[in-house]
Backbone as JSON, one array per atom type, in Angstrom:
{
  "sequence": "XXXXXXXXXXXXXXXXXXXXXXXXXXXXXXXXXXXXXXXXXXXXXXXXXXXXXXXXXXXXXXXXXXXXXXXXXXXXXXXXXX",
  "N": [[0.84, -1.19, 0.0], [0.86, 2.1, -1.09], [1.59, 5.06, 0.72], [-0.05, 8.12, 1.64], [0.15, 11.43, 0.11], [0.6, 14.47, 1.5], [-0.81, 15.99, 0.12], [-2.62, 14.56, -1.78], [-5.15, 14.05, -3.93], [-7.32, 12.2, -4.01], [-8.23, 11.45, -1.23], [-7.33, 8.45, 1.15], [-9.7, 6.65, 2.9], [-10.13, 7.29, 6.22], [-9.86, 8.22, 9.64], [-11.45, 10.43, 11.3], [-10.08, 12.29, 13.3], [-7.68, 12.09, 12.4], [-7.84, 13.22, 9.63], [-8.36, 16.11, 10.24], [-5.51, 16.19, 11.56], [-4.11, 16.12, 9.58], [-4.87, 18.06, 8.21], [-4.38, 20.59, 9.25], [-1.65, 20.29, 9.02], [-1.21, 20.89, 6.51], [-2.39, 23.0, 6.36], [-0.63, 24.71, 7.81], [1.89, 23.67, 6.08], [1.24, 25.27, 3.7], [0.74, 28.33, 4.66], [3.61, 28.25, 5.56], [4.94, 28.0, 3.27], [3.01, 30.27, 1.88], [4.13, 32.6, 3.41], [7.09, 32.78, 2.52], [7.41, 33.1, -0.16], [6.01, 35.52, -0.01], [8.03, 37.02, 1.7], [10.21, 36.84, -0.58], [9.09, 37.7, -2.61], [9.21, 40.62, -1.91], [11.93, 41.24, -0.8], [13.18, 41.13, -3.46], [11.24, 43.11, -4.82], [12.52, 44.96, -3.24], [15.09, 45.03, -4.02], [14.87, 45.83, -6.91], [13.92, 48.1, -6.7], [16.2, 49.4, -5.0], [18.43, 49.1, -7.36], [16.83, 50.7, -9.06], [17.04, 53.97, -7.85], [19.66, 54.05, -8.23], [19.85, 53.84, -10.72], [18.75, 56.02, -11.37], [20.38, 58.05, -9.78], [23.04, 58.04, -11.04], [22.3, 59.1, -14.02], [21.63, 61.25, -13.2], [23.98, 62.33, -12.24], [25.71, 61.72, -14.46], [24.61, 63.61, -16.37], [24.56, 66.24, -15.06], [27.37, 66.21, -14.97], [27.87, 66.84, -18.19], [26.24, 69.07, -18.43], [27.81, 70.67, -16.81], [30.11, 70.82, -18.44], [28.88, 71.71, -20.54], [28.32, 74.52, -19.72], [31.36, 75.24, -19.48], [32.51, 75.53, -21.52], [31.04, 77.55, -23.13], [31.79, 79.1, -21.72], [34.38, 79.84, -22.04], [33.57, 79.78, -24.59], [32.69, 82.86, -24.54], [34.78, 84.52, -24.02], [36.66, 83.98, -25.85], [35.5, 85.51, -27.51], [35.04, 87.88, -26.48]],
  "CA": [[0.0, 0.0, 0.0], [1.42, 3.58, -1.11], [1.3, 6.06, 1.81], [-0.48, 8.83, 0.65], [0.99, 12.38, 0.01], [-0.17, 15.18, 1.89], [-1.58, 16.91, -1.46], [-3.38, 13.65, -2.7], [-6.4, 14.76, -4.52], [-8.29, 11.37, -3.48], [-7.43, 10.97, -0.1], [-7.55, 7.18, 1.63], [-10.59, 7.18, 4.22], [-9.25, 7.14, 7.68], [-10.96, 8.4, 10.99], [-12.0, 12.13, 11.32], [-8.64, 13.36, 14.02], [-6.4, 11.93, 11.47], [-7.79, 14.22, 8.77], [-8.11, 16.85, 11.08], [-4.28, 16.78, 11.63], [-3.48, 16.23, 8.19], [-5.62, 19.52, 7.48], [-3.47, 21.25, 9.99], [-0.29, 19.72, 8.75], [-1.07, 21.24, 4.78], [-2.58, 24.44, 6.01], [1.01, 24.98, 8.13], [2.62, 24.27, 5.15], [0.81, 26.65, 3.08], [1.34, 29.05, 5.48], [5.01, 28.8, 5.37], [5.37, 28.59, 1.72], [2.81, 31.7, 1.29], [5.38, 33.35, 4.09], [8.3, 32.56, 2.12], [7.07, 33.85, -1.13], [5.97, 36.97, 0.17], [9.35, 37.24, 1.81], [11.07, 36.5, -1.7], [8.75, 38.9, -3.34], [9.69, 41.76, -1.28], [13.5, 41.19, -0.83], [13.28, 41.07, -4.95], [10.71, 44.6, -5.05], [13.43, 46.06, -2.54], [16.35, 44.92, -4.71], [14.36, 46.57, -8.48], [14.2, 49.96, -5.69], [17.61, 50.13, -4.88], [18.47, 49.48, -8.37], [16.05, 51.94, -10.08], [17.66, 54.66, -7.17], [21.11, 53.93, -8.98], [20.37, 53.93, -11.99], [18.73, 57.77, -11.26], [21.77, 58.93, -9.67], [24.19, 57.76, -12.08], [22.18, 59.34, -14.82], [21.61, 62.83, -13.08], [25.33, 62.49, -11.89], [26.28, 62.05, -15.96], [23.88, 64.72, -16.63], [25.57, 67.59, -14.07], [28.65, 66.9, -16.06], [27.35, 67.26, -19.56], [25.93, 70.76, -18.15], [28.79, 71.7, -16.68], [31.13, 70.89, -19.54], [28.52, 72.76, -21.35], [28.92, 76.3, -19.22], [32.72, 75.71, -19.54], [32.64, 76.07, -23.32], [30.06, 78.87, -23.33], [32.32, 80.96, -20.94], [35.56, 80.01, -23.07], [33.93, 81.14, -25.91], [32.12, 84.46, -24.42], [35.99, 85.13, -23.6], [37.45, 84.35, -27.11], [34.81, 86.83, -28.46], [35.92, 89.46, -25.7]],
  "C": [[0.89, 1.25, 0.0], [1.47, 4.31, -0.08], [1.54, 7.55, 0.93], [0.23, 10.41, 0.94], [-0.33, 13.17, 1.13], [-1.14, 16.66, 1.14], [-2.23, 16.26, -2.41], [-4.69, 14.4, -3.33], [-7.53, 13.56, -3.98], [-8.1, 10.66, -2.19], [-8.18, 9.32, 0.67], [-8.82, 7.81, 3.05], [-10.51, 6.57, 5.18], [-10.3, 8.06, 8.77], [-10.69, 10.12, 10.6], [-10.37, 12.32, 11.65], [-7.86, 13.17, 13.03], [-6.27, 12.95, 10.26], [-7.64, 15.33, 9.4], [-6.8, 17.22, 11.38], [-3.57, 17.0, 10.26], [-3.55, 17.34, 7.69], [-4.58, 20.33, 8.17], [-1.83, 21.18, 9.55], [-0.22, 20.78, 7.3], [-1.4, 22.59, 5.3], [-0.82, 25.32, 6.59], [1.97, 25.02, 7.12], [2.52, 25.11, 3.77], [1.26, 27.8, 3.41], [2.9, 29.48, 5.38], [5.28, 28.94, 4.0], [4.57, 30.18, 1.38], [3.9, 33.17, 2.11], [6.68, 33.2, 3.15], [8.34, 32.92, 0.8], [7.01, 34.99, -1.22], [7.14, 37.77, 0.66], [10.42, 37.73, 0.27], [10.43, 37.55, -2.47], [8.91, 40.51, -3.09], [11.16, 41.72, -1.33], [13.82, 41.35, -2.65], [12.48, 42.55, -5.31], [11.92, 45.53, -4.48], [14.8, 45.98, -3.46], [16.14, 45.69, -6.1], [14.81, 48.06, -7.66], [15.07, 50.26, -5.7], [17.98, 50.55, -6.29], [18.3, 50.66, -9.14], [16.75, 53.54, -9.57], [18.65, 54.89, -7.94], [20.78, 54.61, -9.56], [20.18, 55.98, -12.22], [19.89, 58.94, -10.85], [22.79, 58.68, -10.58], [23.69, 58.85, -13.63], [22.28, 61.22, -14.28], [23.19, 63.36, -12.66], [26.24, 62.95, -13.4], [25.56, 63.74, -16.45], [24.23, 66.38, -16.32], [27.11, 67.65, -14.58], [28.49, 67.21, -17.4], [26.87, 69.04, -18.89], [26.77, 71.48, -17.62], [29.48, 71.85, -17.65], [30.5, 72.2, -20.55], [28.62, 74.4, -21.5], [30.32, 76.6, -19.59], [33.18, 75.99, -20.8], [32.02, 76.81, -24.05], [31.53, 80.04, -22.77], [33.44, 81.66, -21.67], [35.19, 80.64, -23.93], [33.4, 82.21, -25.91], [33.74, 84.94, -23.92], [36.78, 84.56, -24.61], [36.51, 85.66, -28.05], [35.01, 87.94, -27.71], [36.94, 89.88, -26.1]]
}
């Protein structure tokens, strides 16, 4: 005789407490897997965040030198036309 999983779809018929713990046994590990997902889905939203953070400073960081370079070759040339 097989011994049956605790995710059978046709479960063997056994006395009430026994299902009763079994039910307890699957909803516990529901429980921890939907805990451990939601964990994993957050630690993975917080990791896109940091990311996306970066990538904004890196671009406004490139950006503040392109505009400065840009003043410094305005001023040069309002002081070759002086």
């Amino acid at each position: 005789m097989e011994t049956p999983t605790l995710f059978e779809l046709n479960p063997l018929p056994e006395n009430n407490a026994n299902n009763f713990g079994r039910l307890k046994i699957q909803t516990c590990i529901r429980e921890m897997n939907h805990e451990r997902m939601s964990r994993q889905n957050q630690n993975q939203t917080q990791a896109r965040r940091y990311a996306a953070i970066a990538r904004l400073r890196r671009r406004r960081h490139e950006a503040d030198e392109v505009d400065h370079e840009y003043w410094v070759r305005r001023r040069n040339n309002l002081r070759l036309v002086d």
